[in-house]
C-alpha positions as CSV (number, residue, x, y, z in Angstrom):
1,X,-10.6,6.7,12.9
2,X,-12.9,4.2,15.0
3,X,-13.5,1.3,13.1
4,X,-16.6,-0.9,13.1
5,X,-17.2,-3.0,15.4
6,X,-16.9,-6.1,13.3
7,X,-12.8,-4.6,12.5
8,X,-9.6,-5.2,14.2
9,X,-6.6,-3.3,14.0
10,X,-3.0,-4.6,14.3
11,X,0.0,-2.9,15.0
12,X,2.9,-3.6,12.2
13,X,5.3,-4.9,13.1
14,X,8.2,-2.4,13.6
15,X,5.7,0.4,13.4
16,X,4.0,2.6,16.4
17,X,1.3,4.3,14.0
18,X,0.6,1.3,11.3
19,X,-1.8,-1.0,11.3
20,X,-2.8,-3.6,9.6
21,X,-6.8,-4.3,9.9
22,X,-8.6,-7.5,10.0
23,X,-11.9,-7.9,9.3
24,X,-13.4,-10.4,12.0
25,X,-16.2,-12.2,10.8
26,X,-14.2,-13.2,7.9
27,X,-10.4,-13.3,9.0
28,X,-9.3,-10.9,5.7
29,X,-6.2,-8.9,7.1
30,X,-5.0,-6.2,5.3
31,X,-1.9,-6.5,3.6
32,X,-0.9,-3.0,3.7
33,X,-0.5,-1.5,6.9
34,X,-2.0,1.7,7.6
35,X,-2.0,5.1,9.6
36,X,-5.7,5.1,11.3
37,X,-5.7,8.8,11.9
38,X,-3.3,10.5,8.8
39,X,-4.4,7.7,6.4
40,X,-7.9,7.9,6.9
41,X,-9.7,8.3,3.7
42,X,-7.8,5.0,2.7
43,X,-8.5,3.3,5.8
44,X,-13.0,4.1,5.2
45,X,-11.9,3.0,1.4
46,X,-10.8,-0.5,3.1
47,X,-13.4,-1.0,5.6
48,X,-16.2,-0.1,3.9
49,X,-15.6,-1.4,0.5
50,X,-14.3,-4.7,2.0
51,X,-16.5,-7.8,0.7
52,X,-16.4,-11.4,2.1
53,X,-15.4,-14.1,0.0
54,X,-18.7,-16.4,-0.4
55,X,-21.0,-13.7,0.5
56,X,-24.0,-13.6,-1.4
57,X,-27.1,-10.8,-1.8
């Protein structure tokens, strides 16, 4: 999956395919680590409904 361009992915540590993502604006890192390509429903379930802490509408 290509993430946003606002999203960083990390590899695990110990891992080739997992990654944990970081969303950059706010510095919220996943503590899961993920598969971007097999795990990719749960990766879009992350991303996009990730919200920052203090963020209001």
């Amino acid at each position: 999956m290509r993430l946003p361009a606002d999203w960083e992915a990390d590899k695990a540590s110990g891992w080739w395919s997992l990654h944990h993502l970081t969303h950059t604006p706010c510095g919220w890192r996943s503590g899961m680590a993920y598969d971007l390509i097999t795990n990719e429903s749960d990766v879009r379930r992350v991303v996009y409904g990730h919200t920052c802490d203090g963020d209001e509408d």
